[in-house]
GUMISE-811294 format. One record per residue (C-alpha): residue number from 1; x, y, z; residue in one letter. Coordinates in nm, 3 decimals, m for minus. Layout:
BEGIN
n=NUM, x=X, y=Y, z=Z, res=A
...
END
This chain:
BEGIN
n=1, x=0.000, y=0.000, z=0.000, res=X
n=2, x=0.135, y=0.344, z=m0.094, res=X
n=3, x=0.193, y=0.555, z=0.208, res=X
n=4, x=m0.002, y=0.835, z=0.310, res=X
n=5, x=0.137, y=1.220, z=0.265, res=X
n=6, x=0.068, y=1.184, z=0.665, res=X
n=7, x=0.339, y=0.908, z=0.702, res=X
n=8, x=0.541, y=1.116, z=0.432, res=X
n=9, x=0.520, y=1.454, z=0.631, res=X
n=10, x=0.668, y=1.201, z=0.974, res=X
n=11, x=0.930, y=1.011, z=0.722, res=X
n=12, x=1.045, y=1.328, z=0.570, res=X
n=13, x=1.436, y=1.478, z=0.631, res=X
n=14, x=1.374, y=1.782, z=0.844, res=X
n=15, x=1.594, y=2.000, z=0.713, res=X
n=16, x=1.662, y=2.323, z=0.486, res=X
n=17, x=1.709, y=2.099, z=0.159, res=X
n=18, x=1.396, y=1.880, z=0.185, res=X
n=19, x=1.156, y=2.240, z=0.240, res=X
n=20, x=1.296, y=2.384, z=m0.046, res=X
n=21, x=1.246, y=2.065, z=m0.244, res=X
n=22, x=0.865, y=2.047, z=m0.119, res=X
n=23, x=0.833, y=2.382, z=m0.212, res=X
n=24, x=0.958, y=2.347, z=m0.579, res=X
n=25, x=0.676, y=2.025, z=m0.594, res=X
n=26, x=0.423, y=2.266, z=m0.460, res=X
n=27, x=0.461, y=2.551, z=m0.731, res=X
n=28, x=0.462, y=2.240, z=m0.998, res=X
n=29, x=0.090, y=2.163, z=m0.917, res=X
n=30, x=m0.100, y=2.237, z=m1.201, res=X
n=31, x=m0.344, y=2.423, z=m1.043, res=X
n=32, x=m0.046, y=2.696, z=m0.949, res=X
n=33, x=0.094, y=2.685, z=m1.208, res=X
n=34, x=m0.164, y=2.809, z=m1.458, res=X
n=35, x=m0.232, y=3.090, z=m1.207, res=X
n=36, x=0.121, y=3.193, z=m1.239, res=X
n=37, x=0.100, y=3.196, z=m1.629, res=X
n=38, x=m0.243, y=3.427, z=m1.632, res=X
n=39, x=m0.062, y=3.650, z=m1.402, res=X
n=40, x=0.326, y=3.687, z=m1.548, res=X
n=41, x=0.300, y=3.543, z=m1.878, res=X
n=42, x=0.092, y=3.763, z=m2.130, res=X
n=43, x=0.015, y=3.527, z=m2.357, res=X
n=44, x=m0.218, y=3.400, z=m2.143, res=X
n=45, x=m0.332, y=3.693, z=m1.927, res=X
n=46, x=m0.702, y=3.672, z=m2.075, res=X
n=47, x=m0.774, y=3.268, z=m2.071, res=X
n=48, x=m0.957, y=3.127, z=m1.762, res=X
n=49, x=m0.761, y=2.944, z=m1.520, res=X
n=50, x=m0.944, y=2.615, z=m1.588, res=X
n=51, x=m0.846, y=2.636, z=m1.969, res=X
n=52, x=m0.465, y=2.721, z=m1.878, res=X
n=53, x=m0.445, y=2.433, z=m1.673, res=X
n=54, x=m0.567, y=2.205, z=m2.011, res=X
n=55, x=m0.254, y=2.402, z=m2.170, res=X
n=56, x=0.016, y=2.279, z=m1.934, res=X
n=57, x=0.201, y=1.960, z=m2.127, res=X
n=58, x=0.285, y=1.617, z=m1.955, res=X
n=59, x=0.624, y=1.701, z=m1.910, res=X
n=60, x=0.650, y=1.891, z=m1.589, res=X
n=61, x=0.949, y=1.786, z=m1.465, res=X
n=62, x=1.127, y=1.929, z=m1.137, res=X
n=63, x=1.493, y=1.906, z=m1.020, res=X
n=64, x=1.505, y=1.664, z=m0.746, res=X
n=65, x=1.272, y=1.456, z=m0.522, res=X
n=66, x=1.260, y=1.344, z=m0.148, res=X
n=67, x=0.921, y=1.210, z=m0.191, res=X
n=68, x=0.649, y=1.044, z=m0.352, res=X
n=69, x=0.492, y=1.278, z=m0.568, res=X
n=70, x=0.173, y=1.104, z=m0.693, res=X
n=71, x=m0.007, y=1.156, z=m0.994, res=X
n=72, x=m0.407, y=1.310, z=m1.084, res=X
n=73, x=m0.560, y=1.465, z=m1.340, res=X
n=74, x=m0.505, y=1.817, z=m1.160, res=X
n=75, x=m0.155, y=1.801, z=m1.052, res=X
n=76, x=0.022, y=1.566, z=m1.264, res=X
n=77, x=0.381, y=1.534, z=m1.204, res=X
n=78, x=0.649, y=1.396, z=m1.393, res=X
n=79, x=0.965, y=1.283, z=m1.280, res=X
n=80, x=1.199, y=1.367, z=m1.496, res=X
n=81, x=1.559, y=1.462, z=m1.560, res=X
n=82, x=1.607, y=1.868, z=m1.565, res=X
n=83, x=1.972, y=1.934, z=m1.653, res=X
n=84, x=2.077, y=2.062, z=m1.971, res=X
n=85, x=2.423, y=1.902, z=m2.073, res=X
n=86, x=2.522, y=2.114, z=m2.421, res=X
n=87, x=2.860, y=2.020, z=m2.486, res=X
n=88, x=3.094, y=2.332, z=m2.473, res=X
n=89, x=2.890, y=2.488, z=m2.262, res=X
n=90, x=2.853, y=2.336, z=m1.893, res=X
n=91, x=2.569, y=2.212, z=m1.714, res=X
n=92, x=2.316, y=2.403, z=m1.555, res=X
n=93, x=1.988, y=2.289, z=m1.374, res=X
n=94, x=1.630, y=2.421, z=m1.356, res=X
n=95, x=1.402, y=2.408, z=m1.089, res=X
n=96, x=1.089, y=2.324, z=m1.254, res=X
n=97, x=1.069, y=2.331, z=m1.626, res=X
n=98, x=0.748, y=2.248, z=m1.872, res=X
n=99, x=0.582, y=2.323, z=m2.206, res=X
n=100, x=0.214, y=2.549, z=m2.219, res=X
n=101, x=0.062, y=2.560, z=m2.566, res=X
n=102, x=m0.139, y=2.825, z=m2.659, res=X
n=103, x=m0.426, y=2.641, z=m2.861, res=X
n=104, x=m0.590, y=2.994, z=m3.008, res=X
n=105, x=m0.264, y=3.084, z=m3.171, res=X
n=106, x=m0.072, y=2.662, z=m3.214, res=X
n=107, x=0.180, y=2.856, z=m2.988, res=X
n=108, x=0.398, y=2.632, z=m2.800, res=X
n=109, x=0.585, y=2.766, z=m2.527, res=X
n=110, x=0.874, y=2.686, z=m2.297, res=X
n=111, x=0.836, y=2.773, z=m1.982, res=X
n=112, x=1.091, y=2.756, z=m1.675, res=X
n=113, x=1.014, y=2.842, z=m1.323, res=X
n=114, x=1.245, y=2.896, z=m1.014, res=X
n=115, x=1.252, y=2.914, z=m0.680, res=X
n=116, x=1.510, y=3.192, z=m0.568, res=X
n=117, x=1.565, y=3.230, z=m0.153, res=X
n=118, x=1.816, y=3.577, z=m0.210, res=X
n=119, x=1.816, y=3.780, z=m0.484, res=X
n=120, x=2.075, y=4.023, z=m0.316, res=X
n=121, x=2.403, y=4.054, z=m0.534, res=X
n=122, x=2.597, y=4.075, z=m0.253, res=X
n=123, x=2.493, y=3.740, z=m0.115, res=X
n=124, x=2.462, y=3.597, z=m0.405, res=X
n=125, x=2.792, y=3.734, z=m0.587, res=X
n=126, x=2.683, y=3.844, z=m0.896, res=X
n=127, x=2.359, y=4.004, z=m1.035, res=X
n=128, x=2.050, y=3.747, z=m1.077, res=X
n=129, x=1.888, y=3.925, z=m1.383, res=X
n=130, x=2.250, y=3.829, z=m1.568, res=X
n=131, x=2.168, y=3.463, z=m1.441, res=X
n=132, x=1.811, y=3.502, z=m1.581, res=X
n=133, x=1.957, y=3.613, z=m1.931, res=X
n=134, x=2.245, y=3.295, z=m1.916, res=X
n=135, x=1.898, y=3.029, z=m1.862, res=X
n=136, x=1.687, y=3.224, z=m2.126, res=X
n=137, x=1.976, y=3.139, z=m2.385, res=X
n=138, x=2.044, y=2.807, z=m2.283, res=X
n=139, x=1.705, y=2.759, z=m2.357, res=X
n=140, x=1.711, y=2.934, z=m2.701, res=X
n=141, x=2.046, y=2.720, z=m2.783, res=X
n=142, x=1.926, y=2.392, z=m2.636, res=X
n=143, x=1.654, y=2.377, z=m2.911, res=X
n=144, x=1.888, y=2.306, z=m3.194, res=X
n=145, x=1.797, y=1.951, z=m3.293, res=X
n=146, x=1.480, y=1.936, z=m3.080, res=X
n=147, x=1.270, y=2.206, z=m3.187, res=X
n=148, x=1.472, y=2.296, z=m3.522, res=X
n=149, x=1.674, y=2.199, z=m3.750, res=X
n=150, x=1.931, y=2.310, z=m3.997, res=X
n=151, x=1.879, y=2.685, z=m4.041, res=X
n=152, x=1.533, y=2.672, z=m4.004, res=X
n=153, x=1.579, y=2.952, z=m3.690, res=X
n=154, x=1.201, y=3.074, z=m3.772, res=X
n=155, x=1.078, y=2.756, z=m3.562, res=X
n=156, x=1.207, y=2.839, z=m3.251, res=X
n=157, x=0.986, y=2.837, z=m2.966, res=X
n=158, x=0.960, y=3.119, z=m2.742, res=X
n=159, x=1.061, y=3.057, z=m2.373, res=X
n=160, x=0.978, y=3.239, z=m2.061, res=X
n=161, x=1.190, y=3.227, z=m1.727, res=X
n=162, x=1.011, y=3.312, z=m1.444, res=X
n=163, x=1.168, y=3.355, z=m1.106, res=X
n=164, x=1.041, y=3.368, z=m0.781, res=X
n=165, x=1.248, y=3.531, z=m0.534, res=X
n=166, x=1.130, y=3.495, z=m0.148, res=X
n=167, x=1.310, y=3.799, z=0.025, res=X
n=168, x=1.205, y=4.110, z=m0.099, res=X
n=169, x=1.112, y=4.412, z=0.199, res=X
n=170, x=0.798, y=4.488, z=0.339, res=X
n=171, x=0.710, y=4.696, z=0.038, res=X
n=172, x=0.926, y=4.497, z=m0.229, res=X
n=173, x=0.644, y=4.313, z=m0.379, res=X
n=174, x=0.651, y=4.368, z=m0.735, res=X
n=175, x=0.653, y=4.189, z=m1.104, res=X
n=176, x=0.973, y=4.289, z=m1.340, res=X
n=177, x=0.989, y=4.132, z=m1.700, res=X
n=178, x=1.316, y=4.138, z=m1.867, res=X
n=179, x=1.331, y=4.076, z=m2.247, res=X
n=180, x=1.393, y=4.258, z=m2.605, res=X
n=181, x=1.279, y=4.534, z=m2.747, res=X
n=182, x=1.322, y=4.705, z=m3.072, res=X
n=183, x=1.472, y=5.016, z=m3.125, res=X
n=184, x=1.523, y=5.216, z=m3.464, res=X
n=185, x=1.855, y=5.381, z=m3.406, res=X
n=186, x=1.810, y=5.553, z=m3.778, res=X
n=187, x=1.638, y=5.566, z=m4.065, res=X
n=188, x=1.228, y=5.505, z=m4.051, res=X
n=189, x=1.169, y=5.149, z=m4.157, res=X
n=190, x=0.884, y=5.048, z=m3.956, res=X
n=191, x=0.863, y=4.648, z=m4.091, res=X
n=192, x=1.129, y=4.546, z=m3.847, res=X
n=193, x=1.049, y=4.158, z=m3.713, res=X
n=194, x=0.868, y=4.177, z=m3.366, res=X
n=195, x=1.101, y=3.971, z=m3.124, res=X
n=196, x=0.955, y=3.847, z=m2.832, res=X
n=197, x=1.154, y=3.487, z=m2.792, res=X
n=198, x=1.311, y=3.589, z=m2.488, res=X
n=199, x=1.126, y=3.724, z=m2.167, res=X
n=200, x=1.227, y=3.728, z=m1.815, res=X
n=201, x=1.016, y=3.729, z=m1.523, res=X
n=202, x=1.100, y=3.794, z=m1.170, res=X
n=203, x=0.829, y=3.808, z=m0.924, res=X
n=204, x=0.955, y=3.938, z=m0.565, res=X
n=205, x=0.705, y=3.849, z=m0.305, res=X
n=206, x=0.756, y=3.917, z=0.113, res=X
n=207, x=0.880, y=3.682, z=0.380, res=X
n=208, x=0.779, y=3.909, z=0.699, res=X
n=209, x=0.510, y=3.886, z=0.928, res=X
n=210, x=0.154, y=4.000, z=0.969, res=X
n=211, x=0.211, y=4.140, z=0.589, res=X
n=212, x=m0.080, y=4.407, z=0.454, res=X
n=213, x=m0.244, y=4.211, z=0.161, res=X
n=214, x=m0.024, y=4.250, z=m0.184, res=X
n=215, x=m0.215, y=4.460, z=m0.468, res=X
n=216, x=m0.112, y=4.197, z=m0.705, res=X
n=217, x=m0.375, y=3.913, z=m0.670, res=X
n=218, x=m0.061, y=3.652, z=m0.811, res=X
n=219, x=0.216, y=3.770, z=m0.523, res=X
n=220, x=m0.060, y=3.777, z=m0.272, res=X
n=221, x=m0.144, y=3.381, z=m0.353, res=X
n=222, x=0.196, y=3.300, z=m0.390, res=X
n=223, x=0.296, y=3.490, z=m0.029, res=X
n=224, x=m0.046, y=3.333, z=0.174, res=X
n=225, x=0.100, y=2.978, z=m0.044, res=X
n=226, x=0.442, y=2.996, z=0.133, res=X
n=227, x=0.362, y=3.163, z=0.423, res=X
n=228, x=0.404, y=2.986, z=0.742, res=X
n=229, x=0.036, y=3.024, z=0.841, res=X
n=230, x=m0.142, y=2.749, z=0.970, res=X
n=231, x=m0.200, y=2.436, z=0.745, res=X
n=232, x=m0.578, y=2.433, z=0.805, res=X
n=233, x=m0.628, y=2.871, z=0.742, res=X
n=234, x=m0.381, y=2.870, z=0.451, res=X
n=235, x=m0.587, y=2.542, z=0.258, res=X
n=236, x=m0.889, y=2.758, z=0.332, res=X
n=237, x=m0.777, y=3.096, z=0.187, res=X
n=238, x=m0.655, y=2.926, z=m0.100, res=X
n=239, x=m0.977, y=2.769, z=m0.182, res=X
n=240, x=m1.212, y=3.018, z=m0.084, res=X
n=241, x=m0.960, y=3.304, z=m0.227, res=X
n=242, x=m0.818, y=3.170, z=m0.528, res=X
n=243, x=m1.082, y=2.890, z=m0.588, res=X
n=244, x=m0.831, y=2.637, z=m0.541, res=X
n=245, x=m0.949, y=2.237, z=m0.574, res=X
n=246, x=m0.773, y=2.059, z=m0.244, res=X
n=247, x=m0.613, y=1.756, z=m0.421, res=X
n=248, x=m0.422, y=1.496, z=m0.240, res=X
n=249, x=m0.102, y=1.649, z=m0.432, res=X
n=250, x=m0.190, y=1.967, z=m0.315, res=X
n=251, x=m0.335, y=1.908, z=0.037, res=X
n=252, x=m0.034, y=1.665, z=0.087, res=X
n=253, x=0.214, y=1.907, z=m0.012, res=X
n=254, x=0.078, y=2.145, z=0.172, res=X
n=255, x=0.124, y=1.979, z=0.467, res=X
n=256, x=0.489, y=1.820, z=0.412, res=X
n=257, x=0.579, y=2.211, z=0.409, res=X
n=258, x=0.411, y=2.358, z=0.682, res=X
n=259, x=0.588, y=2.072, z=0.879, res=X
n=260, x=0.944, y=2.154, z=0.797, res=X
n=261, x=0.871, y=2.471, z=0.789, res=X
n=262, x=0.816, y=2.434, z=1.180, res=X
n=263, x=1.087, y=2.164, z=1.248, res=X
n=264, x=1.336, y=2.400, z=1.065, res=X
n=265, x=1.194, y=2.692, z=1.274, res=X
n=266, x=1.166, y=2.455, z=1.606, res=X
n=267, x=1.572, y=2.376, z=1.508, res=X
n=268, x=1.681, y=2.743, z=1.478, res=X
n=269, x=1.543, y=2.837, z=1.786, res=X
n=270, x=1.708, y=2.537, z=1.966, res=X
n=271, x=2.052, y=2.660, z=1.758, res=X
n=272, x=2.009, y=2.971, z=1.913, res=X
n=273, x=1.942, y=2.895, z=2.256, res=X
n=274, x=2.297, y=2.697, z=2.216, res=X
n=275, x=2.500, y=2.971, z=2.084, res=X
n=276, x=2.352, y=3.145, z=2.364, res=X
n=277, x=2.491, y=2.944, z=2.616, res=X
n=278, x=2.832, y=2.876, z=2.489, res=X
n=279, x=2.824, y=3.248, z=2.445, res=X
n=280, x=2.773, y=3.262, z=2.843, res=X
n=281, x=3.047, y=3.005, z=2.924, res=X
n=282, x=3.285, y=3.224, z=2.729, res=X
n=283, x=3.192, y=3.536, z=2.898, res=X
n=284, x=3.223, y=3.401, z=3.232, res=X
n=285, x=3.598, y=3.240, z=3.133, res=X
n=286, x=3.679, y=3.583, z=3.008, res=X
n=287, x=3.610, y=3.677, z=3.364, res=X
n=288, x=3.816, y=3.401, z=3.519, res=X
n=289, x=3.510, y=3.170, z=3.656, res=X
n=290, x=3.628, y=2.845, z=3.722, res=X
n=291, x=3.476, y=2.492, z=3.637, res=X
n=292, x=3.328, y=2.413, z=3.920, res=X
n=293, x=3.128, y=2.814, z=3.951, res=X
n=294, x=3.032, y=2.757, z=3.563, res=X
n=295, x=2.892, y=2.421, z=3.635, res=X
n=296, x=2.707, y=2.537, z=3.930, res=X
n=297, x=2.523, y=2.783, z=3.730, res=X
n=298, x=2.362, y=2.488, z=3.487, res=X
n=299, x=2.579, y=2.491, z=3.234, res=X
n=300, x=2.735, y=2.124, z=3.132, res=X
n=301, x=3.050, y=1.936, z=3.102, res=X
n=302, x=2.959, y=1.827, z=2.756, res=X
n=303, x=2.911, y=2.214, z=2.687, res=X
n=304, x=3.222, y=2.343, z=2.893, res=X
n=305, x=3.428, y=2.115, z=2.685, res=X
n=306, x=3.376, y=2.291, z=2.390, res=X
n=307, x=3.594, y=2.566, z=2.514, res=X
n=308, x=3.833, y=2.434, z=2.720, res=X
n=309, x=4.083, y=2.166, z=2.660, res=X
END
């Protein structure tokens, strides 16, 4: 018998890496991920959600997996190898990556979605909207052979990068797109070709606390979705809110989160009750206390010994 997301939720590695793995499964579900393409991707600003989900491919496939992910109709997910090995040019790998196709216009798209903790340069050590540009053309070059051949460049598909970065200030939510746009540096020729191939999307949504509602109806899903609200409000938001169906994907997923999320939480505040003490123990060496004073305050010999030979 296949084990229930219950048993998965106890099972699961309680740390750092397993939440953000849960949390890259949780913005694959179907259902989320059509909401994110009405709301960043224009090409599909004006179709009901229901229809957008229909658009979403088979192919969803996501970077790594601690769990079960388990299959329906609504949240289909495919496991499914997401590097991109081009030889010459390294390998790089994406969080969550998919086709949509846009059945009014035959339009197939590529679509690739991330998961981005910091987006500050100075943590990260370089500039993310460069790393958005380096995935865009990976994705432009990696269709030579699959979605063209030869010189036949008028086939290639467009492809759309969007990025969801977690840390932005208490009035940082926003929506940026990156992409082309033509300019006539001279002259007046107004037949130049339209190119749209390329567009980056970054999406900066707010990790505080008791946060005012965002404007933006997508950021203020996506914030209430990885929030660390409780399991049983944030399912009902999301369904009375955003009209959300509670699958057993979804629900499950739902759950495996909010429980690292605590565990993690439950872990830093035990880390920092432990730095605080060690922190003591130095302090009162500094002042010349000796081993038997220290001890007699509460502290331990396990704990002493960290400091002293």
């Amino acid at each position: 018998m296949a084990q229930t997301y219950l048993s998965q939720a106890v099972d699961a590695a309680n740390d750092a890496g397993t939440y953000d793995t849960n949390v890259k499964f949780l913005l694959a579900d179907r259902q989320i991920l059509a909401r994110i393409l009405k709301y960043a991707v224009s090409e599909f600003q004006d179709m009901p959600i229901n229809e957008i989900m229909s658009c979403i491919g088979n192919d969803i496939e996501i970077g790594s997996k601690p769990l079960d992910a388990g299959l329906s109709n609504l949240g289909r997910i495919k496991d499914s190898n997401t590097e991109d090995n081009i030889p010459g040019e390294g390998i790089i790998f994406y969080d969550i990556r998919f086709t949509a196709y846009h059945r009014q216009s035959e339009m197939k798209i590529l679509i690739n979605v991330e998961a981005q903790k910091s987006s500050d340069p100075s943590s990260l050590g370089y500039h993310l909207e460069n790393r958005i540009v380096f995935y865009m053309a990976r994705m432009i070059s990696a269709q030579k052979q699959t979605e063209f051949f030869h010189s036949d460049y008028d086939s290639l598909k467009k492809v759309r990068s969007i990025w969801i970065c977690m840390d932005s200030s208490d009035d940082g939510d926003s929506i940026i797109e990156l992409g082309f746009k033509n300019k006539n540096v001279f002259g007046n020729r107004s037949d130049s070709y339209h190119t749209d191939l390329m567009k980056g999307i970054i999406i900066n949504i707010r990790n505080g606390e008791n946060l005012k509602a965002s404007q933006n109806i997508l950021i203020d899903m996506l914030e209430k979705l990885l929030s660390q609200m409780d399991t049983v409000e944030k399912k009902r938001l999301l369904t009375k809110d955003y009209g959300m169906i509670m699958t057993a994907e979804l629900e499950g997923r739902i759950q495996i989160m909010c429980n690292l999320s605590e565990n993690i939480e439950a872990k830093g505040i035990e880390k920092g009750i432990e730095t605080e003490r060690i922190n003591a123990i130095k302090r009162m060496l500094k002042a010349g206390a000796t081993k038997e004073q220290i001890l007699s305050y509460g502290y331990t010999e396990k704990e002493l010994s960290q400091l002293t030979p």
